[in-house]
C-alpha positions, 0 to 999 in steps of 0.5 A, a space after each residue: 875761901 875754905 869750905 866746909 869740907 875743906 875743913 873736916 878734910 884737914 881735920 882728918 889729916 890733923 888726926 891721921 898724923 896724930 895718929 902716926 905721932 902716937 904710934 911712933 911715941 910707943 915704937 921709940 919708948 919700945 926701943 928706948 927699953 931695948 937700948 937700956 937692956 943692952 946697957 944692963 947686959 953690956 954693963 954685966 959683961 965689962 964687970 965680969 971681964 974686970 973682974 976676972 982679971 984678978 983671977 976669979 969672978 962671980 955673980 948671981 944670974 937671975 933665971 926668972 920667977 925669983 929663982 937666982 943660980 949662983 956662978 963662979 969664974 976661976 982663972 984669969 981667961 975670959 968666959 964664954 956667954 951663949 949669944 943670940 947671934 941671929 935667926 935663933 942661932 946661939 953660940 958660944 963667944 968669950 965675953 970679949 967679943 960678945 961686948 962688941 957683938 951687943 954693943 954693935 946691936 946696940 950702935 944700930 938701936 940707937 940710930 933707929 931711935 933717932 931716926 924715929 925721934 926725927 919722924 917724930 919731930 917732923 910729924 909733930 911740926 906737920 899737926 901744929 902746922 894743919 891745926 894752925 892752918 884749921 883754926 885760921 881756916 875756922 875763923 875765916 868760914 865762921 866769919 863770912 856772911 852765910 856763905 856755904 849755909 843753905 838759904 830758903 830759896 835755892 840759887 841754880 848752883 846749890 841743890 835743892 836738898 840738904 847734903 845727906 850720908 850714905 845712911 841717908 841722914 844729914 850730917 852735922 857735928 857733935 855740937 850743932 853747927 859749930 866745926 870741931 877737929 872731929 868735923 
């Protein structure tokens, strides 16, 4: 038979995780966001080195602000784009190897998105699996004849006072007596 504070014990662990599901919710939709910047860029970068091979390329590059520069590639060689090549060390590479270099990034984004999806998937399954084991443990203590409630004369193995907080107040759900996931 679940006690009461079985019960608010496993309504903390059912908010725990909800809480661990939300914060990884937010860190895969931050990483779905960087995953589509590397589409965007690696999408530039094909159609610049397309484009280039028919001799000359060019493209309007945004630098913020509403401020747009124009940009002009003459001849049939590959440019070269500054890359972030880690531990804000910048170099020059031909567009070539700068498509490996951020579709490789965007090779390890992706698995880390999808090692975030099963932690998601598996935390998911841990709450449904502790709310379903808290209701049916809910239904159980609500139904047991005045069991773990404190009768008008004490038995030897119940204390004679009302289980109080450190405040020194007695404590009690929201809604009366009634248990809640916040109990």
């Amino acid at each position: 038979m679940a006690t009461r504070e079985e019960l608010q014990n496993l309504a903390r662990i059912v908010e725990v995780t909800k809480a661990s599901f939300d914060e990884v919710e937010k860190q895969i939709i931050k990483v779905v966001e960087v995953i589509n910047e590397h589409d965007i860029t690696l999408s530039t970068l094909n159609e610049l080195v397309k484009v280039a091979a028919k001799g000359s390329a060019s493209a309007h590059l945004s630098i913020g602000s509403g401020v747009t520069l124009p940009y002009k590639h003459e001849g049939p060689q590959e440019g070269l784009a500054m890359i972030d090549l880690g531990s804000g060390i910048f170099g020059e590479k031909p567009w070539g190897q700068a498509i490996e270099i951020i579709q490789q990034r965007k090779d390890d984004i992706v698995l880390l998105r999808d090692e975030l999806q099963t932690q998601a998937q598996a935390l998911e399954v841990k709450i449904g699996e502790a709310a379903e084991q808290f209701n049916q443990m809910a239904i159980a203590l609500k139904s047991a004849p005045n069991q773990n409630k404190l009768s008008l004369n004490p038995t030897n193995d119940q204390d004679k006072t009302p289980v109080l907080d450190e405040g020194g107040k007695r404590r009690g759900g929201m809604f009366g007596n009634e248990l809640t996931l916040d109990d």
